[in-house]
Steps between C-alpha positions, in 0.01 A plus 500: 500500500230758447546905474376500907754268626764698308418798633513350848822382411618811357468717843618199714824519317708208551266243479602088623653498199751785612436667157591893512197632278570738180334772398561738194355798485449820193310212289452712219358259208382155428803312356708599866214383685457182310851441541582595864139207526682292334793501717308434811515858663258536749384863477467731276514869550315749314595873532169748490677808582543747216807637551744177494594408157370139572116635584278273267157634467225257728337383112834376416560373770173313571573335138762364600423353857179332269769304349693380768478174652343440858826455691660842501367768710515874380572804652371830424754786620362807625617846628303696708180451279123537617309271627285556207803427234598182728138351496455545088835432379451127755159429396611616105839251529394245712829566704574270787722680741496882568887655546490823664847716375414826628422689796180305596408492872424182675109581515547577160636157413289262737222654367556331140251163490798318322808347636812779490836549559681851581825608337725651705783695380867431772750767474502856573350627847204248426434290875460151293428335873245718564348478166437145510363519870268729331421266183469193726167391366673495130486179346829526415762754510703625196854633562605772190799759473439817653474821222425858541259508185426129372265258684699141401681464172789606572734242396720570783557314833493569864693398798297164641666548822291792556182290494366360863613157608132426569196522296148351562392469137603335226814743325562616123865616417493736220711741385798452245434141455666286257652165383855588603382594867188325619670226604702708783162709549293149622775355683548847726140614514326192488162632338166361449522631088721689313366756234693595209415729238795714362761169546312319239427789232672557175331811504249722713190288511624245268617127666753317347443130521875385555536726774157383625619114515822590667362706721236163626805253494699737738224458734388183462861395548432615869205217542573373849 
């Protein structure tokens, strides 16, 4: 399979196969990413926004995508940057997949030359219907735990009853993810991907491999 037909597989979700896809995200150094490769993960997100303590500067991080092999897609993470920051930090990294976290505007977004998804946050007085009628031309859209002051990371869960029974892109359940409860996550949701980044940390920023193979037989478990 090459890097394209991944990526086409990653925003059609469940493919023929009826594989939910996995993505972690808050890659922070080589050995995780070698190891979440390893264990078949099919995107990889990398945070460029300064104040989460999993941002990895664009150098680092473009070392480390050099190194991984053609079949996982990566995700840069970005919240409310320029265009400016957007266009070197993708060129620098070599990036795949743009993932807008902040408080980007459609035109904003659908302006970006590479594929994207938009994050929305469900909970509080956010209108998550109306949100995704508005990021309809997303490639995919990613569903995160609503917070006053952090964009994702939060380690905490959100109601999925809250989210819309229908959805025209490809979905990504974040928020609060983990070994212990993906399993009822996929079976009530029914995403496209799941995105874990806290649930498979032993600390902020830093994987821990058991965690990361549990974590992949939970969901592969699911395989219909």
């Amino acid at each position: 399979m090459s890097k394209c037909d991944n990526l086409f597989e990653f925003f059609c979700g469940v493919t023929l196969l009826g594989r939910v896809r996995i993505k972690f995200c808050g890659i922070t150094n080589l050995r995780d990413a070698l190891d979440a490769d390893c264990l078949g993960v099919d995107a990889l997100g990398f945070v460029f926004y300064k104040p989460s303590p999993r941002y990895i500067a664009p150098l680092v991080a473009a070392q480390i995508i050099e190194k991984l092999s053609p079949f996982v897609s990566t995700v840069g993470l970005f919240v409310n940057a320029t265009h400016q920051e957007v266009s070197e930090i993708s060129e620098l990294t070599k990036i795949d997949v743009l993932q807008y976290h902040g408080d980007e505007s459609p035109e904003y977004c659908e302006s970006s030359s590479s594929p994207w998804i938009k994050a929305l946050r469900v909970g509080g007085d956010v209108d998550i219907t109306g949100e995704v009628l508005r990021f309809r031309n997303a490639k995919a859209i990613l569903f995160d735990s609503y917070d006053v002051e952090k964009r994702g990371g939060t380690g905490t869960s959100f109601d999925w009853s809250l989210l819309p029974v229908q959805v025209t892109c490809p979905t990504i359940l974040a928020g609060g993810l983990n070994s212990k409860n993906i399993g009822n996550a996929i079976r009530h949701v029914e995403p496209s991907c799941v995105d874990v980044s806290g649930g498979i940390e032993s600390s902020k920023g830093v994987k821990d491999r058991e965690k990361m193979k549990d974590f992949v037989a939970e969901v592969n478990k699911l395989d219909i």
